[in-house]
Each structure stands twice: as C-alpha cells, then as structure tokens.
N, C-alpha and C positions, 0 to 999 in steps of 0.2 A: 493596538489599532483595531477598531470595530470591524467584522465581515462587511459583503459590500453587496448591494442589489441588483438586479434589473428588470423589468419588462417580462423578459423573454430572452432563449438564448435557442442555436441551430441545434435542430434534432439530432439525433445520437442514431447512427445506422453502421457502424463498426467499432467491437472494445477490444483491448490487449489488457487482458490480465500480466501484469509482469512482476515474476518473484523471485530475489536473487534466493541462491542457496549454497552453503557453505557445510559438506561433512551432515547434512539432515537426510540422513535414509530413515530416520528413526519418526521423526514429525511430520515429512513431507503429505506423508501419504494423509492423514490427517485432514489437512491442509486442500490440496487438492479437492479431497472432496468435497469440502466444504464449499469451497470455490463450484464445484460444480453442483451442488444444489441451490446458490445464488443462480447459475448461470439458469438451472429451470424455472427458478423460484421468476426472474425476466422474465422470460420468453410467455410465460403465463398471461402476464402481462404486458408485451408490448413486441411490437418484432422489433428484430433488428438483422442486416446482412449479416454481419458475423460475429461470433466471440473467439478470439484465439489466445489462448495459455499458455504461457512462455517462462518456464525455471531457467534462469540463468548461472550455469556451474562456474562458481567461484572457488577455483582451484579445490574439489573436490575430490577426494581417495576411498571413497567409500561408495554404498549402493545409489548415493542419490539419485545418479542418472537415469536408472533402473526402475526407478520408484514413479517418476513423472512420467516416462516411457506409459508403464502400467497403467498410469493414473487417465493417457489419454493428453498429456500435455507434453508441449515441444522444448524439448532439452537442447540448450548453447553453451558453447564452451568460453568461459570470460578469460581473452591472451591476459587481462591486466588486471593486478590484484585487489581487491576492494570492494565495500559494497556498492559506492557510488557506481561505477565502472560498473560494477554486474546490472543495477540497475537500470542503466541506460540502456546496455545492450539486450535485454530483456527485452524493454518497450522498442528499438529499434527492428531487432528481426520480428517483431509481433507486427508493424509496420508495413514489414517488407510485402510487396508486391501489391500493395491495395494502391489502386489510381491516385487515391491523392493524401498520402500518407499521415504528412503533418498539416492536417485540417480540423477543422473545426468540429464538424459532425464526425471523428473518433475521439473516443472515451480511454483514456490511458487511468486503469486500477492498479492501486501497486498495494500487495502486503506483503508478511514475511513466510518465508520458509514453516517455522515452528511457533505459527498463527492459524486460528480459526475466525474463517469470516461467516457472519451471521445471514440467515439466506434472503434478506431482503438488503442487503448489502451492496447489490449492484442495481436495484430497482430504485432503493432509496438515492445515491449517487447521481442517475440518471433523472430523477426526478427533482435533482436542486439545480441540473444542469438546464432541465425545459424550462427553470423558473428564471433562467438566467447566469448561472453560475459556472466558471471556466475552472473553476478548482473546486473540492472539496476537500476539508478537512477533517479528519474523524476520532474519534479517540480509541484509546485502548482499556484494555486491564489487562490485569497478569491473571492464572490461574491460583488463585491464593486465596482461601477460601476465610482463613484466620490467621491470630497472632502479631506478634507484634510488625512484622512486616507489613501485613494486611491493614494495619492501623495507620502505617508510617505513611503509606501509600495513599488511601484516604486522605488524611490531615493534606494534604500537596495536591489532589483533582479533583478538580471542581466536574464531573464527568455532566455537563449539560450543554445547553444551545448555546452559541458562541463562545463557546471555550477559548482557553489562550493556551493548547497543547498544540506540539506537531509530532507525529509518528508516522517515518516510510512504511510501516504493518497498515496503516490505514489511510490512503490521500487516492486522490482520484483528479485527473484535470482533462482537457482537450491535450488534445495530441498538439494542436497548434501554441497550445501555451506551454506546452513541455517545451519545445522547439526553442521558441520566442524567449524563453528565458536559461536555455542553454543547458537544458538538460539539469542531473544531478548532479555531474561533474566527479573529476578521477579522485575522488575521497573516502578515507580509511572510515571515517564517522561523522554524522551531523549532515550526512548528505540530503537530506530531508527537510533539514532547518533554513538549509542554504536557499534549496530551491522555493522553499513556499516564500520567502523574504523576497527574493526576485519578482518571483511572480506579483505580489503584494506590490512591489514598489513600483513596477510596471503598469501599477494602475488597473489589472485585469478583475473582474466580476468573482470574489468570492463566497464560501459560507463554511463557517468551523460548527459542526453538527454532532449531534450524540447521537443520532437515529443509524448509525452504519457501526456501532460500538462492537469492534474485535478483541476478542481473547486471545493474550497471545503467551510464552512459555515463561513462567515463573523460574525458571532455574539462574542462578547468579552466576555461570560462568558461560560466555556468550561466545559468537563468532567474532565480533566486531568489535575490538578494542576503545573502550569508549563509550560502548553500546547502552541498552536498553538491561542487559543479566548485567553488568557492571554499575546502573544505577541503582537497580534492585539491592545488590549486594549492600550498597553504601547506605540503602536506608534501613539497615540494622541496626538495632539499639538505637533508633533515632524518633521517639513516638511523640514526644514533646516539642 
C-alpha cells in the first residue's frame, strides 16, 4: 500500500520520546544521548512547549533505571511483561498531565533501548507531520559494517522513500492516532506491525521515509522473542 498525503497537517507543540527497555544498562546510555542531540538538533529549528523522554522498565534487573535517571529521562515501571505493554506505557505517562493529551498537535517518537537515532531525526519526523502526515515511518540498519550478514541484510532493504518496512526503533505519529488506533497493544513481538496496519486502515495521513534512518544493535540474541537480534540471526548463511 503506497504512503498517503496531505495539504497540511496541526502543528507539533509537545513530543514524548518513548523507549521500552529490557536489562540495557549497557546501550541505554548511548541511546539517550543520541535522542538528546535530536531534541537540540529541534529546537534549533522550531520551538516547541515540550519534549519529554520516557524509558519504559520492562522487567528489568539490572542498571537500566539508573542509566535514564542520569541520562535526564523519566524511568516507569511496566506491571506487564512485553514490549508492546512497555510501549504504550512509555507514551502514556510521557502524556500525562499535558491539557489535552491524545491530540493532534503531540508527537509520539518511539525507538529502541539499544538504537541510535540520527540528530535530525525528530526535525525530520515533524517536518512530514507540518506536511500533513499523522504517522511516520522510518527505517533501520543494524550496526554491521561487513560480511556475510551485511550482504544478507542488503539483498532484503530497500532503505529509500516509501519503503515497505516497519520498525518500533523508528515510527513516529500524533498522539491522537496512537489513541485512535488503540495503542501498540499487550504483545510479546510485531507490536509495531500491528499498530502501523491499524493506523493505515483507518485511513490516517501517512509517509514511510528514509530521512530519520536509525542504527540500531547488531547482536543476534535480543530482548524480544521474535524480535529484530532473532531476524538478524536467521539471516546467516543466507546471501543468496
């Protein structure tokens, strides 16, 4: 299904960064920061009331909580296991207390834990959003610089303008069409697939774009059952 256009769409004057995280004290910080050279890499160019950063602890045992603390982002605890579930709750308490929470004019960013987002990565976002656009789509890459991996990965993305990927490390929508199409929902994996389908068939304003393109952790043994280090894995020995 091709992305979709419009006119114009409501200006953008509050964003929730929300990032589940599962056992990443080691990547967070990373991450983090990255996210907050987007956030100035914005503000450079455009105001906005506010940005708020939101790690969402998904049953974690280790320093994560510690590491967001430091980083200057607001750590929550997820009662309920999964990424989908950390997900939402991320963008929910990042929500919390703004007048008019699930509207139009906030920007819900979602990447991952053991991802680096590029610093025009929330300029770029907000700028398909003034064009019109209630979702963004964005692609990925792994950290893999060669080998046969790197080949296998190739051969499978097409990493340009209307791409036909989807990755929770890189989407972006209104807070109102998060809403509207019912969140990411309580899932182990594909909670990302789910949600951009919804949104799509709901008719809402999108654009699947390479210009927000996130690096995210090469390692083949992941959080998420299912996941992103679980595909990686499977494209071993598979160049052909």
């Amino acid at each position: 299904m091709p992305d979709t256009a419009r006119s114009g769409g409501p200006e953008i004057s509050h964003i929730v960064v929300a990032i589940p995280a599962k056992n990443e004290d080691r990547l967070l910080g990373a991450c983090l920061r990255s996210v907050a050279v987007a956030v100035q890499s914005l503000r450079l160019r455009r105001d906005v009331d506010s940005v708020r950063v939101v790690v969402a602890l998904d049953g974690c045992t280790d320093g994560t909580a510690m590491v967001a603390e430091r980083c200057g982002a607001t750590a929550v605890v997820s009662d309920t296991a999964g990424v989908g579930a950390a997900r939402d709750l991320a963008v929910s308490a990042g929500l919390t207390g703004l007048a008019e929470p699930a509207a139009t004019h906030v920007w819900v960013a979602c990447t991952d834990a053991d991802s680096v987002v590029p610093p025009r990565w929330l300029s770029e976002q907000l700028r398909h959003a003034s064009a019109g656009a209630d979702m963004v789509v964005g692609t990925v890459e792994p950290a893999i610089r060669a080998g046969s991996r790197r080949a296998a990965w190739d051969k499978r993305h097409r990493l340009v303008e209307h791409h036909g990927h989807v990755h929770g490390a890189n989407l972006g929508l209104r807070a109102s069409t998060w809403a509207a199409a019912g969140g990411f929902g309580d899932l182990l994996a594909h909670e990302d697939v789910g949600l951009v389908e919804r949104v799509r068939d709901a008719g809402f304003a999108w654009v699947a774009t390479d210009t927000t393109r996130v690096t995210t952790s090469a390692r083949t043994r992941g959080r998420a059952p299912g996941g992103f280090a679980d595909y990686l894995q499977a494209l071993d020995g598979h160049v052909s």
